[in-house]
mmJSON file of the N, C-alpha and C atoms, coordinates in Angstrom:
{"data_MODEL":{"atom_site":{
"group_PDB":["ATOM","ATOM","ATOM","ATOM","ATOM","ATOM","ATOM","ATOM","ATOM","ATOM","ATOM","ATOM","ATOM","ATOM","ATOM","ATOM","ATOM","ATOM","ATOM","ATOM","ATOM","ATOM","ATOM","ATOM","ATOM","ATOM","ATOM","ATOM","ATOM","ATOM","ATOM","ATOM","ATOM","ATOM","ATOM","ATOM","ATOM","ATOM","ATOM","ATOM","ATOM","ATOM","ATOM","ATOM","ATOM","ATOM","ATOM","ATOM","ATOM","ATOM","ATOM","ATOM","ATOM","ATOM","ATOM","ATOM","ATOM","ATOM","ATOM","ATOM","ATOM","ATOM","ATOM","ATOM","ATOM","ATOM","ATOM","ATOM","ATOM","ATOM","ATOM","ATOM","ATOM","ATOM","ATOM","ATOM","ATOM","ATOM","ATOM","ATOM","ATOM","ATOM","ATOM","ATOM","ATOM","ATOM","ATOM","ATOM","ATOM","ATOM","ATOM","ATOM","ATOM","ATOM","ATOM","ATOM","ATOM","ATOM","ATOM","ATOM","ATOM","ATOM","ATOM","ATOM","ATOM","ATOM","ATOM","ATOM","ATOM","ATOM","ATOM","ATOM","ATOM","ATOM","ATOM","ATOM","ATOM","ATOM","ATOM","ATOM","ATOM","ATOM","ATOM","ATOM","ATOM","ATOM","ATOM","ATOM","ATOM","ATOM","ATOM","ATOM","ATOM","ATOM","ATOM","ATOM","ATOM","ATOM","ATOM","ATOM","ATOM","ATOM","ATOM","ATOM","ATOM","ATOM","ATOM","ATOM","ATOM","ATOM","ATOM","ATOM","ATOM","ATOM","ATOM","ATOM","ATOM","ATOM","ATOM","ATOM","ATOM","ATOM","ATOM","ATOM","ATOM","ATOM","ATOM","ATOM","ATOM","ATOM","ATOM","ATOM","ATOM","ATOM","ATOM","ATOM","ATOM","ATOM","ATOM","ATOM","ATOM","ATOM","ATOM","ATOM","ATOM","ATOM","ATOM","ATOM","ATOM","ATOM","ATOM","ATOM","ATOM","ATOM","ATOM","ATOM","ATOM","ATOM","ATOM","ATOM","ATOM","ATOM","ATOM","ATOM","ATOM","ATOM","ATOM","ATOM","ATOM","ATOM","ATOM","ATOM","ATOM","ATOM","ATOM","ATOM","ATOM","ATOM","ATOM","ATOM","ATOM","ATOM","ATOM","ATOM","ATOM","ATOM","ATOM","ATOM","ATOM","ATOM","ATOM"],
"id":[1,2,3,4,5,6,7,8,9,10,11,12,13,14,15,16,17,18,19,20,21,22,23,24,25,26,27,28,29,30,31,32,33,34,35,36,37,38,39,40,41,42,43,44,45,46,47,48,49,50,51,52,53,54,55,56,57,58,59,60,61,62,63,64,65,66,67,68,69,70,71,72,73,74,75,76,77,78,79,80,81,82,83,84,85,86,87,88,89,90,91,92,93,94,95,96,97,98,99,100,101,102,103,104,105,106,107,108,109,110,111,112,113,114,115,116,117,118,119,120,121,122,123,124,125,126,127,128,129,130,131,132,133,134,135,136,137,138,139,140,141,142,143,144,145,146,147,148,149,150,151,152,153,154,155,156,157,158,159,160,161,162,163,164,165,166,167,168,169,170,171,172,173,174,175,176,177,178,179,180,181,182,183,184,185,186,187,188,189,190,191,192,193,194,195,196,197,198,199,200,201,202,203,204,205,206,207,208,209,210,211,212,213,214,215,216,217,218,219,220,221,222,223,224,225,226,227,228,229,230,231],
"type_symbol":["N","C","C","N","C","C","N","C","C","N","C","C","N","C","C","N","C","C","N","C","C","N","C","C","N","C","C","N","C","C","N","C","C","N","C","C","N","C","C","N","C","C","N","C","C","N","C","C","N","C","C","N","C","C","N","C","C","N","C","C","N","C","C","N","C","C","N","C","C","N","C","C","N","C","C","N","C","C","N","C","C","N","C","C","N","C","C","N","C","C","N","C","C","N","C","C","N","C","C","N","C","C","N","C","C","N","C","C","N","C","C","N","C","C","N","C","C","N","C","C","N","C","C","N","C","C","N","C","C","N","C","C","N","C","C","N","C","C","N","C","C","N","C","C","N","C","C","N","C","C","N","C","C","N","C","C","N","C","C","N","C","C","N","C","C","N","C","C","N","C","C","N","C","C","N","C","C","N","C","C","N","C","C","N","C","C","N","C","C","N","C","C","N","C","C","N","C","C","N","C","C","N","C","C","N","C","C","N","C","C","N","C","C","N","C","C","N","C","C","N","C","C","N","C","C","N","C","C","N","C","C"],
"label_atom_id":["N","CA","C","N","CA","C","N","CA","C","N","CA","C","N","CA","C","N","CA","C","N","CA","C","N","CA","C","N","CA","C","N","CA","C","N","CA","C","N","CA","C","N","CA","C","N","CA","C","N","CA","C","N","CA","C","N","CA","C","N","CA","C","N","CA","C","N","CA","C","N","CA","C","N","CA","C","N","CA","C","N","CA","C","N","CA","C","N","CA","C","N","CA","C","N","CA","C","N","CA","C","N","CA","C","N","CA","C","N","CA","C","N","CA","C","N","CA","C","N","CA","C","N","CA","C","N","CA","C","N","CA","C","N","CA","C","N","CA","C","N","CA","C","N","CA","C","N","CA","C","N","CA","C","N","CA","C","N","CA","C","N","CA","C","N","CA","C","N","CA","C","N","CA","C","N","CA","C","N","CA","C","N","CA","C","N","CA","C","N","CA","C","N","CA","C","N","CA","C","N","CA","C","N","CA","C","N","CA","C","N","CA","C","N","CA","C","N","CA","C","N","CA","C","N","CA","C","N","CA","C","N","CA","C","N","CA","C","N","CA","C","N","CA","C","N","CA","C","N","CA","C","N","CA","C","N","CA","C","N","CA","C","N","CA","C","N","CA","C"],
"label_alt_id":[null,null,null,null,null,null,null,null,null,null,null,null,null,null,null,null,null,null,null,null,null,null,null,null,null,null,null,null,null,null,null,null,null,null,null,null,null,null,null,null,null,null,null,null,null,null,null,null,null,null,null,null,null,null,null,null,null,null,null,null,null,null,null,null,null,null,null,null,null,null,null,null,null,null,null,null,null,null,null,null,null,null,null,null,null,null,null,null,null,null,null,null,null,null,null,null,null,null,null,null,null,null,null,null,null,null,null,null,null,null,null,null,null,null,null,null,null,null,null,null,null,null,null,null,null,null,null,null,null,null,null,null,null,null,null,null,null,null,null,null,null,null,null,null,null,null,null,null,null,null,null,null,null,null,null,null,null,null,null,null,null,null,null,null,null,null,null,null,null,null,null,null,null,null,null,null,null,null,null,null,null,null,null,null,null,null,null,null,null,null,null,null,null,null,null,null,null,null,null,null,null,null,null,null,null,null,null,null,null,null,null,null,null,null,null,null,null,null,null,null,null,null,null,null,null,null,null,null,null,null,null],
"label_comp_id":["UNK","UNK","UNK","UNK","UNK","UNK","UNK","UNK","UNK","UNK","UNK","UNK","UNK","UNK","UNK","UNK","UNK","UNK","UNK","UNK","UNK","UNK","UNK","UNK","UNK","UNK","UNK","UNK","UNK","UNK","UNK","UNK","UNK","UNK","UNK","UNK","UNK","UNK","UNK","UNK","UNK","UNK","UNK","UNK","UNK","UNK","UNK","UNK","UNK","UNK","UNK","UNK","UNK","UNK","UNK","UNK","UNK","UNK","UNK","UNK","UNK","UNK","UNK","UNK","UNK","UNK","UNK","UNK","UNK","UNK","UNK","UNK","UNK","UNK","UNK","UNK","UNK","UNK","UNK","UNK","UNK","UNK","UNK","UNK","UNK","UNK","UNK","UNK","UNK","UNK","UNK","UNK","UNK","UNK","UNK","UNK","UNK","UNK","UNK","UNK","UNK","UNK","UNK","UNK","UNK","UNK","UNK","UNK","UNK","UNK","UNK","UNK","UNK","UNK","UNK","UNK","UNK","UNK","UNK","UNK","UNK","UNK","UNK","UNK","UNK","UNK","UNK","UNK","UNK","UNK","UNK","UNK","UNK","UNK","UNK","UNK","UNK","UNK","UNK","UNK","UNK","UNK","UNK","UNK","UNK","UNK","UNK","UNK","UNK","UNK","UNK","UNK","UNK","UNK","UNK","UNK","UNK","UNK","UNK","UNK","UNK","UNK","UNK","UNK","UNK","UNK","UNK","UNK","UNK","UNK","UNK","UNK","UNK","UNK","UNK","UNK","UNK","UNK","UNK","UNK","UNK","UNK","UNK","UNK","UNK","UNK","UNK","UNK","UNK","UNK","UNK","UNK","UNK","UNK","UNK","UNK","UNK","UNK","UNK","UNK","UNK","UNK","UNK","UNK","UNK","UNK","UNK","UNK","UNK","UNK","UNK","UNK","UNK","UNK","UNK","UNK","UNK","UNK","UNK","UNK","UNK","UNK","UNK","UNK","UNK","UNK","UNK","UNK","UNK","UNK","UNK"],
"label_asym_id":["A","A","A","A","A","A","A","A","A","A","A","A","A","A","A","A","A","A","A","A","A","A","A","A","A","A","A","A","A","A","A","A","A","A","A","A","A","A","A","A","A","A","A","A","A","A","A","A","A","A","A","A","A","A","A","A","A","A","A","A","A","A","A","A","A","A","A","A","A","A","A","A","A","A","A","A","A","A","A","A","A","A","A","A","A","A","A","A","A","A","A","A","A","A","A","A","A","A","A","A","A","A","A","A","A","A","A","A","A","A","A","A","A","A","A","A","A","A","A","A","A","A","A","A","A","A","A","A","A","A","A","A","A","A","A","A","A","A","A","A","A","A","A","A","A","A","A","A","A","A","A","A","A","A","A","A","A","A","A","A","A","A","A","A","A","A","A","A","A","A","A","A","A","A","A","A","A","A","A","A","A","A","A","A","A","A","A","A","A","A","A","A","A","A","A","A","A","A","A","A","A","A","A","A","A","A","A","A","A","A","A","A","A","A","A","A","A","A","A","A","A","A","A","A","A","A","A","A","A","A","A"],
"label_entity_id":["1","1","1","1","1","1","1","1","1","1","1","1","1","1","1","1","1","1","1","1","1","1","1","1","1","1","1","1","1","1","1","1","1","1","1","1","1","1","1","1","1","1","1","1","1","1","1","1","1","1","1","1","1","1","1","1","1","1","1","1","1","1","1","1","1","1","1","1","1","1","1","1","1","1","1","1","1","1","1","1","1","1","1","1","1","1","1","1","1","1","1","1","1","1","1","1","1","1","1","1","1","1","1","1","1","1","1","1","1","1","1","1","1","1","1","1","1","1","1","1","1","1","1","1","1","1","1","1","1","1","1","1","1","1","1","1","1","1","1","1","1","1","1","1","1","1","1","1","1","1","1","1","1","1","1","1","1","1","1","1","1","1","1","1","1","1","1","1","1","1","1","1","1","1","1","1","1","1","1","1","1","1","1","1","1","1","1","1","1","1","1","1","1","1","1","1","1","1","1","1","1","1","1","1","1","1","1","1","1","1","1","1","1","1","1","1","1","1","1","1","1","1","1","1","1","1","1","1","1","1","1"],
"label_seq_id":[1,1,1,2,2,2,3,3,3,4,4,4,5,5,5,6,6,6,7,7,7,8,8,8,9,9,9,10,10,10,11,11,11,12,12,12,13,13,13,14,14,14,15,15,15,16,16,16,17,17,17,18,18,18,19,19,19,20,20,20,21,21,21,22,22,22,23,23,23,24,24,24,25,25,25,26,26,26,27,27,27,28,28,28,29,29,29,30,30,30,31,31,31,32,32,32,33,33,33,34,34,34,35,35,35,36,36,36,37,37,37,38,38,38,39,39,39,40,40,40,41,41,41,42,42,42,43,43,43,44,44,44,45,45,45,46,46,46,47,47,47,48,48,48,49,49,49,50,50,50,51,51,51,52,52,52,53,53,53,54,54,54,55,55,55,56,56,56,57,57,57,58,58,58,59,59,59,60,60,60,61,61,61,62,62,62,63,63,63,64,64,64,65,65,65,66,66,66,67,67,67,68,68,68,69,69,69,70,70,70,71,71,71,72,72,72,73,73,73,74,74,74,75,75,75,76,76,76,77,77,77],
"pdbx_PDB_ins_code":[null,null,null,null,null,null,null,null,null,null,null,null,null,null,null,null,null,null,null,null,null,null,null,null,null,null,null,null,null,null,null,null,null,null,null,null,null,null,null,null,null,null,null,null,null,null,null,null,null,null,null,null,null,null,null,null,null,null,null,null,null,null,null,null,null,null,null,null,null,null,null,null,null,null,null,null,null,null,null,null,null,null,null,null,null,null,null,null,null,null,null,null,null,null,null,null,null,null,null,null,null,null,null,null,null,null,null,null,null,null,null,null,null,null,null,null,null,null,null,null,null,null,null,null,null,null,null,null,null,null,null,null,null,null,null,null,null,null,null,null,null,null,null,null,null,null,null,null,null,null,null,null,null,null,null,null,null,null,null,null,null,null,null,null,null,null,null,null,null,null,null,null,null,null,null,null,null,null,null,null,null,null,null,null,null,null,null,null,null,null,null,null,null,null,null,null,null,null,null,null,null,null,null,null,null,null,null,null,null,null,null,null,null,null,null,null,null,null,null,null,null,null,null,null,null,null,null,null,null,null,null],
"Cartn_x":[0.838,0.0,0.88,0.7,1.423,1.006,2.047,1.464,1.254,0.346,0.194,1.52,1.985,2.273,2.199,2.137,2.389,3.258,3.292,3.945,3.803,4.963,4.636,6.25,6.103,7.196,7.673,7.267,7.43,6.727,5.822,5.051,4.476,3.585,2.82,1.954,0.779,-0.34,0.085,1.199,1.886,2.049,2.933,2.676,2.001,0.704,-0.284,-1.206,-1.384,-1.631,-1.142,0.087,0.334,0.335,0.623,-0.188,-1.579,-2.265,-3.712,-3.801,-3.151,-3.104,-2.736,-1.41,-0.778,-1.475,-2.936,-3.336,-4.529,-5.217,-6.37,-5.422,-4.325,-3.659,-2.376,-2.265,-1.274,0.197,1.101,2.921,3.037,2.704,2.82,2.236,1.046,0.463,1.035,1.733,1.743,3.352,4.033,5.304,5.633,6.356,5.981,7.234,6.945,8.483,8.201,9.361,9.256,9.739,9.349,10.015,10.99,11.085,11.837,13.597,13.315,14.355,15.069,14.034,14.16,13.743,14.37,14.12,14.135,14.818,14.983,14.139,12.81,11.566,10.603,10.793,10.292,9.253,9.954,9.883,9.145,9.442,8.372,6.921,6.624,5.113,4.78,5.897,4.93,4.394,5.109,4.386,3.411,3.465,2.294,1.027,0.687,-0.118,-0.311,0.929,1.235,0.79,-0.007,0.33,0.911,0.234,0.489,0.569,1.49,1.46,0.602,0.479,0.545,-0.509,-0.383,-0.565,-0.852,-1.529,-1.711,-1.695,-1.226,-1.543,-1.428,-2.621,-3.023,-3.001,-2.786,-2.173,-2.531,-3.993,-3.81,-4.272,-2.878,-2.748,-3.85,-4.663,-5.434,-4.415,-4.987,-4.025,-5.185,-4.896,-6.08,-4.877,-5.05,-4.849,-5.503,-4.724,-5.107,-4.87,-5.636,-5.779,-4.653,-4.482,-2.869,-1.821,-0.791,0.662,1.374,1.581,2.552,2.557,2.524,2.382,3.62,3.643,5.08,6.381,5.784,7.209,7.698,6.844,7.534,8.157,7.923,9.251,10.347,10.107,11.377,12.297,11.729,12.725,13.301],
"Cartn_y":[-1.186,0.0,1.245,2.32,3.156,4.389,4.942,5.858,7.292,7.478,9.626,10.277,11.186,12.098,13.417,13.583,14.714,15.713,17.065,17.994,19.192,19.672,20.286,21.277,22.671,23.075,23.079,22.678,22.52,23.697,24.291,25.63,24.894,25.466,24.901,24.86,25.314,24.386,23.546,23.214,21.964,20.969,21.348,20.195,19.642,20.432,19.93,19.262,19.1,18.603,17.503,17.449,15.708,14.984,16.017,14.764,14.112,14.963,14.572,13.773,13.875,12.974,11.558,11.623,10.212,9.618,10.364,10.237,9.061,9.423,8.598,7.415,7.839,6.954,6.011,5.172,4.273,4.832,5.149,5.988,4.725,3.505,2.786,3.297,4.232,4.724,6.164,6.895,8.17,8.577,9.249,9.368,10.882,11.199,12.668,13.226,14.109,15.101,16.544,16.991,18.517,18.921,20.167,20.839,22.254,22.173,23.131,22.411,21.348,20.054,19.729,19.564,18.78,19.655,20.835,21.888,21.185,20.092,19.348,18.924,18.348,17.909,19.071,20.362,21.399,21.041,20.906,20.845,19.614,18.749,17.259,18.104,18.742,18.84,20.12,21.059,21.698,20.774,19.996,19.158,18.487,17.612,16.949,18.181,19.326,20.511,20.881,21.035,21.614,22.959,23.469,25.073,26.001,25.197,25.91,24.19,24.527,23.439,23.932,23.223,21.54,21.576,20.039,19.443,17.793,16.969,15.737,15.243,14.46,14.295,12.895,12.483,11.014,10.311,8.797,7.789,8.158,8.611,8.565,10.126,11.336,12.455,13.292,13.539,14.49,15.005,16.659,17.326,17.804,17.597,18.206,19.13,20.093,21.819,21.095,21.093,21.338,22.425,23.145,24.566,25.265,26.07,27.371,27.496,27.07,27.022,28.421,28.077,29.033,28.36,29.311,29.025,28.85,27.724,27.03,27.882,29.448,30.309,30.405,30.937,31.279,30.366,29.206,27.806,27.904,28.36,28.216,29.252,30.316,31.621,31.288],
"Cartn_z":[0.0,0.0,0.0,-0.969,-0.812,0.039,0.573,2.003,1.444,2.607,2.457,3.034,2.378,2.916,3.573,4.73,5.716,5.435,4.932,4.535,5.972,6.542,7.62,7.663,8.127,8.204,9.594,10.632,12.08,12.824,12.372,12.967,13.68,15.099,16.232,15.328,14.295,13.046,13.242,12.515,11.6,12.635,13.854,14.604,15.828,15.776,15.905,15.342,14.024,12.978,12.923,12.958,12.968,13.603,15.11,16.467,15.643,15.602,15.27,14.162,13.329,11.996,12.27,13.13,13.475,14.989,15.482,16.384,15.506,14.438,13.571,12.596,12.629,11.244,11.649,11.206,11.401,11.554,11.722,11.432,10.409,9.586,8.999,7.52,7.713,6.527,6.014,6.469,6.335,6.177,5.316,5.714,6.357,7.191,7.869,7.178,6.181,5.855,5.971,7.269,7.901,6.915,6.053,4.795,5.542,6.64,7.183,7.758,7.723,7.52,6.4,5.16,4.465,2.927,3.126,1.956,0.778,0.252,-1.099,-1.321,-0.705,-1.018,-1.21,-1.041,-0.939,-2.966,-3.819,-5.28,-5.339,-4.849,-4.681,-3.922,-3.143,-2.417,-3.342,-4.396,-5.066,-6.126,-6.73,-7.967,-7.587,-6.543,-5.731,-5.65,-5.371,-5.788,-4.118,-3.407,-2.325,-2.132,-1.697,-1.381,-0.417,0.765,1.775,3.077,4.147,5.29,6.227,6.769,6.537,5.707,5.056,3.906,4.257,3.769,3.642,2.042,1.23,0.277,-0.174,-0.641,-0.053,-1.864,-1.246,-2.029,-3.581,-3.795,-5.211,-5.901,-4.78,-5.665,-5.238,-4.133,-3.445,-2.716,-2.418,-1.668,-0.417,0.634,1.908,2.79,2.028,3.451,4.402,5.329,6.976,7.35,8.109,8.794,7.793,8.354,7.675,8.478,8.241,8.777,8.009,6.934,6.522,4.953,4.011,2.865,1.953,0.898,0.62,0.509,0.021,-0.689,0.437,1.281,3.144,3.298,3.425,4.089,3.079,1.888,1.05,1.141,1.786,2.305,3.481],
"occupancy":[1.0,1.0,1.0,1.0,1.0,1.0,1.0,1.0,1.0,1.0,1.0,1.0,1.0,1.0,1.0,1.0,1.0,1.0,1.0,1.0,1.0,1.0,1.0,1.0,1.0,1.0,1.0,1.0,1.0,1.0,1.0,1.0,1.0,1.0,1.0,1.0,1.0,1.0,1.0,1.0,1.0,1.0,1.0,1.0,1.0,1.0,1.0,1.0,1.0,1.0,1.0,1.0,1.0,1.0,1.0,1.0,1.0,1.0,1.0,1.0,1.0,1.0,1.0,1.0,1.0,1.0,1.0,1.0,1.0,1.0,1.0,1.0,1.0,1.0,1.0,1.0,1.0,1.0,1.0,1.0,1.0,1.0,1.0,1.0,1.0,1.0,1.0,1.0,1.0,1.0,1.0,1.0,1.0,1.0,1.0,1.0,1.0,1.0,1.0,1.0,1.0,1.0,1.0,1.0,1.0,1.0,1.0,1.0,1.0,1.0,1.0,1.0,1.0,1.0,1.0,1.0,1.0,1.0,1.0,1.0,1.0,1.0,1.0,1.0,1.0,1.0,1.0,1.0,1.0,1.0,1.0,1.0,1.0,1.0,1.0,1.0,1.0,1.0,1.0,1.0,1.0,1.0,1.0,1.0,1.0,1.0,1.0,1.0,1.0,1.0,1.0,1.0,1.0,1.0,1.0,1.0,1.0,1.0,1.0,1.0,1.0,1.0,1.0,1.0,1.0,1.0,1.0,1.0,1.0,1.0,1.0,1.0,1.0,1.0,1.0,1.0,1.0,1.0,1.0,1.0,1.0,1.0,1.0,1.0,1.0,1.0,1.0,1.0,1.0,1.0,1.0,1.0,1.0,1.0,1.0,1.0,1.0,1.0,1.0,1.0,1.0,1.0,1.0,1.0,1.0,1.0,1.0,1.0,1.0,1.0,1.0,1.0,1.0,1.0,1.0,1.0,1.0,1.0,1.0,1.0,1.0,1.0,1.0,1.0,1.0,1.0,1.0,1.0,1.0,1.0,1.0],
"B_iso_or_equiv":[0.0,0.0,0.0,0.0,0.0,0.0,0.0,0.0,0.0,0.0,0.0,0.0,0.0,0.0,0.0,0.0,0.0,0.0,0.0,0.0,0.0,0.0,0.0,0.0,0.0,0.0,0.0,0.0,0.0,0.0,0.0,0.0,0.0,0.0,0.0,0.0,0.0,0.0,0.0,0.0,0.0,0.0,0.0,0.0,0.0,0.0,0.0,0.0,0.0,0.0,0.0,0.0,0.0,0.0,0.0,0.0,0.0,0.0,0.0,0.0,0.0,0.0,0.0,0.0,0.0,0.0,0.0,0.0,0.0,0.0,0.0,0.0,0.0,0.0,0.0,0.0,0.0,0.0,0.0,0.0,0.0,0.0,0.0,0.0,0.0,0.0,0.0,0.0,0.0,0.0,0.0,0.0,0.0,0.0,0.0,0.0,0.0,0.0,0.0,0.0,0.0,0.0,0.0,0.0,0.0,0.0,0.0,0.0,0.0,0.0,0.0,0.0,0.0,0.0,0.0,0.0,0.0,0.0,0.0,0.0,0.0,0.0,0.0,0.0,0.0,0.0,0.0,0.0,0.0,0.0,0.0,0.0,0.0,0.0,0.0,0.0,0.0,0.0,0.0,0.0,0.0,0.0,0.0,0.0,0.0,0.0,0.0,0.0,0.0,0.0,0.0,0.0,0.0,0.0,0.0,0.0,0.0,0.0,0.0,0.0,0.0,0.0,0.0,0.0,0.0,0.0,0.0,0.0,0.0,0.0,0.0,0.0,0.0,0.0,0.0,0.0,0.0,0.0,0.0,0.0,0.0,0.0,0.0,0.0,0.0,0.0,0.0,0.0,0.0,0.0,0.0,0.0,0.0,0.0,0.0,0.0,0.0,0.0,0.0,0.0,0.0,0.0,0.0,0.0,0.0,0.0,0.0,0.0,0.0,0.0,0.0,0.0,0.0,0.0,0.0,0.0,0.0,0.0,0.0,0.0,0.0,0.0,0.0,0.0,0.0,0.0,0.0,0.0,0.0,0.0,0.0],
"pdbx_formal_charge":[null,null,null,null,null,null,null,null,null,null,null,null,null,null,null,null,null,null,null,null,null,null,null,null,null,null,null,null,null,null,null,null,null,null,null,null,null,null,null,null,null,null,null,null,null,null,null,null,null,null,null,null,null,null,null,null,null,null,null,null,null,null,null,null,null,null,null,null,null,null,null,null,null,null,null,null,null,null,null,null,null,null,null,null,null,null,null,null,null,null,null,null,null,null,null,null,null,null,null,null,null,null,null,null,null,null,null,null,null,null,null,null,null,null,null,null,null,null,null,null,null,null,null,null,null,null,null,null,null,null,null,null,null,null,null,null,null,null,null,null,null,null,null,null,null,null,null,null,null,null,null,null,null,null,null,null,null,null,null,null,null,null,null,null,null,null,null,null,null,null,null,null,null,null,null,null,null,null,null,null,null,null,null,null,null,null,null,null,null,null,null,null,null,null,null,null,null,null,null,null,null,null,null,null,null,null,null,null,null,null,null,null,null,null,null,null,null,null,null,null,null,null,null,null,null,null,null,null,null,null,null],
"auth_seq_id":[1,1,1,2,2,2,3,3,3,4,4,4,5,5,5,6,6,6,7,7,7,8,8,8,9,9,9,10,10,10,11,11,11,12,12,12,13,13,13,14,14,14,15,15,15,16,16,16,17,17,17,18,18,18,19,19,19,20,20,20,21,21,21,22,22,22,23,23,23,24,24,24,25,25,25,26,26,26,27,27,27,28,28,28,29,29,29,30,30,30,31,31,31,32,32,32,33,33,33,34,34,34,35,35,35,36,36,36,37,37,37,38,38,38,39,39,39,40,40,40,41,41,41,42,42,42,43,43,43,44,44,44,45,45,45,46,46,46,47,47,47,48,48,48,49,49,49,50,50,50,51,51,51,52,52,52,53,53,53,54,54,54,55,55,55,56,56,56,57,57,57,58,58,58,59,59,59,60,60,60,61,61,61,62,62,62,63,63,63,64,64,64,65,65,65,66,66,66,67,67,67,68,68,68,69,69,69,70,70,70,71,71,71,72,72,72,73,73,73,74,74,74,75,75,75,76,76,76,77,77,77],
"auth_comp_id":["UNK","UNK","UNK","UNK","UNK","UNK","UNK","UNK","UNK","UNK","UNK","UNK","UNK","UNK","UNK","UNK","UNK","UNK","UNK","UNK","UNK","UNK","UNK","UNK","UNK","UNK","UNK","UNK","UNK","UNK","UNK","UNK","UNK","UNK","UNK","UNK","UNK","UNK","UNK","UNK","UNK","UNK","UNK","UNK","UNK","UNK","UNK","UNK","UNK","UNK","UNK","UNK","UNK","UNK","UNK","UNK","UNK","UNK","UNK","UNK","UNK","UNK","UNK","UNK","UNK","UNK","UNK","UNK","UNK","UNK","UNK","UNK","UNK","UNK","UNK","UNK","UNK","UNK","UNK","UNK","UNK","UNK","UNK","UNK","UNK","UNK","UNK","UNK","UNK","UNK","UNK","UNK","UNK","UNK","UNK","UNK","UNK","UNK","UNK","UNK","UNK","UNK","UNK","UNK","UNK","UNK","UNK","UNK","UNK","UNK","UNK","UNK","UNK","UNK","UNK","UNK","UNK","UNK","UNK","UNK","UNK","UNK","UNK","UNK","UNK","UNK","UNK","UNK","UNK","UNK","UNK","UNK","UNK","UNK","UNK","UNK","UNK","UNK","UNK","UNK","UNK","UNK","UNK","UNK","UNK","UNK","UNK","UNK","UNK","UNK","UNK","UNK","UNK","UNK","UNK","UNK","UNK","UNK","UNK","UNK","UNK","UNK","UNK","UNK","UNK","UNK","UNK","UNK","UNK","UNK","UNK","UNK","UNK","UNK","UNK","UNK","UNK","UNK","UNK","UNK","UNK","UNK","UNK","UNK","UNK","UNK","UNK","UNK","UNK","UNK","UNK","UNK","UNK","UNK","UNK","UNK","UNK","UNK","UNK","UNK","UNK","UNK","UNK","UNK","UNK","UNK","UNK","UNK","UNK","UNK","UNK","UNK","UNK","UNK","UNK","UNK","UNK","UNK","UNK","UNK","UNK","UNK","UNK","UNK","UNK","UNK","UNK","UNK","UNK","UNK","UNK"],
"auth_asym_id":["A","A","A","A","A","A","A","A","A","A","A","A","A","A","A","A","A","A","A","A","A","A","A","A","A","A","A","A","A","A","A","A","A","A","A","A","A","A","A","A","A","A","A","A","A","A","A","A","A","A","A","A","A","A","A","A","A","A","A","A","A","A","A","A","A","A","A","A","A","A","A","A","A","A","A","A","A","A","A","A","A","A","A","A","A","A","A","A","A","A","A","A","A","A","A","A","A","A","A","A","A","A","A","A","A","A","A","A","A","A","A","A","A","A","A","A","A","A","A","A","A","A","A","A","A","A","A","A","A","A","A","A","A","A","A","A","A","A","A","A","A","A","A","A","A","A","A","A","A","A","A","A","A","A","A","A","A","A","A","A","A","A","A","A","A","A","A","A","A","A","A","A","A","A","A","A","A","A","A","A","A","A","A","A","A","A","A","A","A","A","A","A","A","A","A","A","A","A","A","A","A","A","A","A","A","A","A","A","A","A","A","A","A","A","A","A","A","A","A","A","A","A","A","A","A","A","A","A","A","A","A"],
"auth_atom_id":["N","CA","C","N","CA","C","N","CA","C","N","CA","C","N","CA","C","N","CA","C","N","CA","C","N","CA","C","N","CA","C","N","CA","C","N","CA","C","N","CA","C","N","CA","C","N","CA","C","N","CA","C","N","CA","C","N","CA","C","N","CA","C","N","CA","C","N","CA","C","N","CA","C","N","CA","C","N","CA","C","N","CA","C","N","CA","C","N","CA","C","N","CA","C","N","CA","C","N","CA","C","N","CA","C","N","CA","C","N","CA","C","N","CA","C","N","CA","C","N","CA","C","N","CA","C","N","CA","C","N","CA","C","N","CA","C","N","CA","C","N","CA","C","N","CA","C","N","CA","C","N","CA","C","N","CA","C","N","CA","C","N","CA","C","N","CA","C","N","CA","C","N","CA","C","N","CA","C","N","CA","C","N","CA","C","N","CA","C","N","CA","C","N","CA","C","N","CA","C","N","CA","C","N","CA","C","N","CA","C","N","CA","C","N","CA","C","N","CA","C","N","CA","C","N","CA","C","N","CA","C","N","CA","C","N","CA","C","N","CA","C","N","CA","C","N","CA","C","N","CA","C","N","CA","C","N","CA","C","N","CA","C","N","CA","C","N","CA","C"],
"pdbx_PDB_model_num":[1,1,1,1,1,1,1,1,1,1,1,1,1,1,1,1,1,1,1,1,1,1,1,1,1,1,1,1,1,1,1,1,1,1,1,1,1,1,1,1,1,1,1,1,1,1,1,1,1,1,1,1,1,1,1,1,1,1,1,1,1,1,1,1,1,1,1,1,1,1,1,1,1,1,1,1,1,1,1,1,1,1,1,1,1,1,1,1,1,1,1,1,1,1,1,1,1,1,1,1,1,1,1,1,1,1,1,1,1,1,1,1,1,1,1,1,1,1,1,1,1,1,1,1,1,1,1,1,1,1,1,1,1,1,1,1,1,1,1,1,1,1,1,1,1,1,1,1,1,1,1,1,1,1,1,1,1,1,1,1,1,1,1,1,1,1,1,1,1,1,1,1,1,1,1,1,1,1,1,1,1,1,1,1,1,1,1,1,1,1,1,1,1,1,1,1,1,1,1,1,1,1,1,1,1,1,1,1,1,1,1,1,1,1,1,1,1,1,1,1,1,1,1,1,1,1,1,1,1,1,1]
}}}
């Protein structure tokens, strides 16, 4: 099964959000990548149709905004 990914820049949104996410969902289903970590994936969650974090974007290419963190250009500055 291929997993969702969790897009989050580490803002209190963001990680609260994934308590709650990995609170309903397996850590087996979901892969968690902090884009404030992990700036090189930054270009992977815009093609995926990322806008703003946190972000969920599930197995077959839906993107679900969770609340408003901070929107993608901001994490890339």
């Amino acid at each position: 099964m291929k997993k969702s990914i969790f897009y989050h820049a580490g803002c209190p949104v963001c990680v609260s959000a994934e308590h709650d996410i990995l609170e309903i969902a397996s850590p087996n289903q979901i892969e968690i990548v902090h884009l404030g970590e992990t700036k090189n994936r930054i270009e992977e969650a815009e093609k995926a149709g990322v806008q703003s974090v946190p972000a969920l974007v599930t197995p077959n290419g839906n993107v679900l905004h969770i609340n408003f963190g901070a929107h993608l250009t901001d994490v890339k500055n």
